[in-house]
Kinemage of the C-alpha trace (Angstrom):
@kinemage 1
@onewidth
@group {chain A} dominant
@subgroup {mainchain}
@vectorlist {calphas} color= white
{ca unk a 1} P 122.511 143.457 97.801
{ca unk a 2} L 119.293 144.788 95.923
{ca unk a 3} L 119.346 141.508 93.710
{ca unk a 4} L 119.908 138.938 96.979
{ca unk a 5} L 116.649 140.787 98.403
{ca unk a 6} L 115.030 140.217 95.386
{ca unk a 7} L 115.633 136.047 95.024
{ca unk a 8} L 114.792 135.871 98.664
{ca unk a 9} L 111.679 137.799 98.238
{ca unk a 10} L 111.041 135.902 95.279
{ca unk a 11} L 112.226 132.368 97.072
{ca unk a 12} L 109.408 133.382 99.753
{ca unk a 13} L 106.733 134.093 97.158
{ca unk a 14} L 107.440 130.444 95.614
{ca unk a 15} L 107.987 129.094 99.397
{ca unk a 16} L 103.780 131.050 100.364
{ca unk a 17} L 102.654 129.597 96.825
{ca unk a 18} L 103.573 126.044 97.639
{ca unk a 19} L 101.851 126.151 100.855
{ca unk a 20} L 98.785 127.711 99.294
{ca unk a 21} L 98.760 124.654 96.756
{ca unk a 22} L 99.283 122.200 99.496
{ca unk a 23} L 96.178 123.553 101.311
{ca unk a 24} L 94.472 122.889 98.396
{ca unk a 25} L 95.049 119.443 97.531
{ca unk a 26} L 95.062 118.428 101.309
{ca unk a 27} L 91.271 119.755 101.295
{ca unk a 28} L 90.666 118.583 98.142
{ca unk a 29} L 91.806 115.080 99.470
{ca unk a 30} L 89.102 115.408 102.513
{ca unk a 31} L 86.528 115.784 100.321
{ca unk a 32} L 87.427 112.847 98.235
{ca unk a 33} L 86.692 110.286 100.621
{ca unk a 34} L 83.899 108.765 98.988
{ca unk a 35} L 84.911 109.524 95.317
{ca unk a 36} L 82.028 107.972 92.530
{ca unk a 37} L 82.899 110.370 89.685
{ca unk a 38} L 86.080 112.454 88.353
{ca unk a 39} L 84.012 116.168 87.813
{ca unk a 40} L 86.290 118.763 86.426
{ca unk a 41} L 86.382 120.472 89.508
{ca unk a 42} L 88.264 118.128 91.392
{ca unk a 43} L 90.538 117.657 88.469
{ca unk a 44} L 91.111 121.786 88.040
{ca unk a 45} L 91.932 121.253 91.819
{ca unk a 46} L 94.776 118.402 91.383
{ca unk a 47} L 96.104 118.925 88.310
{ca unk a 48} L 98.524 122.163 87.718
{ca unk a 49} L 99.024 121.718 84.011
{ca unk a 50} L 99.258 118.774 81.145
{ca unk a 51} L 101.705 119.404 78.572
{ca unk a 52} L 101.378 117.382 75.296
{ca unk a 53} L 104.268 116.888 73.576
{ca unk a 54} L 104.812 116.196 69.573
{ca unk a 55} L 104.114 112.264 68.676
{ca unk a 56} L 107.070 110.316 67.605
{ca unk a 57} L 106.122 107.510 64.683
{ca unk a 58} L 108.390 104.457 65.876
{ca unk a 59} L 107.983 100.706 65.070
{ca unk a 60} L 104.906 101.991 62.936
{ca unk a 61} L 103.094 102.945 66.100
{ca unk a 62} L 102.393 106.695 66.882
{ca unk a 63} L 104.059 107.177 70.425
{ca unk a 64} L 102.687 110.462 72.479
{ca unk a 65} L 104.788 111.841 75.353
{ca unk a 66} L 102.124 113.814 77.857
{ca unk a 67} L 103.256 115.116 81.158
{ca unk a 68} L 101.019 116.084 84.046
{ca unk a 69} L 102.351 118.026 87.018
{ca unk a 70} L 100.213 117.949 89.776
{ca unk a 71} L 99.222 120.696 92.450
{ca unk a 72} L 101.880 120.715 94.718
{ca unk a 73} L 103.917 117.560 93.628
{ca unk a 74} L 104.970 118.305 90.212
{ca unk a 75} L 105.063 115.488 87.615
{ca unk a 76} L 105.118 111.928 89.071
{ca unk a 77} L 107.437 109.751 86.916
{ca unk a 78} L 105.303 106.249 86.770
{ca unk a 79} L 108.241 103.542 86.011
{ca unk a 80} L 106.917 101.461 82.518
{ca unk a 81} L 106.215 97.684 83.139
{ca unk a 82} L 110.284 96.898 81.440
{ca unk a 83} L 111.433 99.420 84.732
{ca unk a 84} L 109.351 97.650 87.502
{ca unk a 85} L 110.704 94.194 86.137
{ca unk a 86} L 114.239 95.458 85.884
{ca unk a 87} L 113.919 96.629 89.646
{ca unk a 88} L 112.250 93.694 90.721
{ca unk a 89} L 115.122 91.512 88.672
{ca unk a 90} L 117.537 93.382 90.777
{ca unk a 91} L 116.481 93.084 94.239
{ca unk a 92} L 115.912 89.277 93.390
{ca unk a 93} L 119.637 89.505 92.954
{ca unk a 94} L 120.953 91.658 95.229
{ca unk a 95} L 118.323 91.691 98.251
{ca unk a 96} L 121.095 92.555 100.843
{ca unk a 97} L 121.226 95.642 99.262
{ca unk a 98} L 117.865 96.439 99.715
{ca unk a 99} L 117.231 95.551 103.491
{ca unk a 100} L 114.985 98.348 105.056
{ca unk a 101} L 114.922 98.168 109.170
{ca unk a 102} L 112.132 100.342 110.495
């Protein structure tokens, strides 16, 4: 029983933390409106962390995996130009399956 408390007070903590960071980015975003230079501050503000990974020497280029998690989203996974072709290639092909009604 002592250890259920403990993941739901620690589930709440994570649950307060999140709402905090939202708050943060939301007012960040307000103030961005009009946006004519990147300061550090409002990069501390929407960025969480960068992690930089080791490089990997393939096809005689140096290749450099870095992930940024952002404040209350977590990493973003941007699709490379091969994936956005591939998708496109696909819906070309298939667009029945990819009928949206709104």
């Amino acid at each position: 029983m002592t250890q259920e408390a403990e993941e739901n007070r620690q589930t709440l903590q994570n649950a307060e933390q999140r709402v905090v960071d939202l708050r943060l980015v939301l007012r960040t975003l307000r103030e961005m409106t009009d946006i004519k230079e990147l300061t550090p501050t409002l990069v501390n503000s929407l960025i969480e962390r960068i992690e930089v990974h080791n490089s990997d020497k393939s096809d005689g280029h140096s290749h450099v995996k870095v992930d940024i998690y952002f404040t209350a989203v977590g990493m973003i996974d941007i699709p490379t130009e091969k994936e956005i072709l591939a998708t496109m290639e696909e819906i070309r092909n298939n667009p029945q399956d990819f009928k949206f009604v709104a």
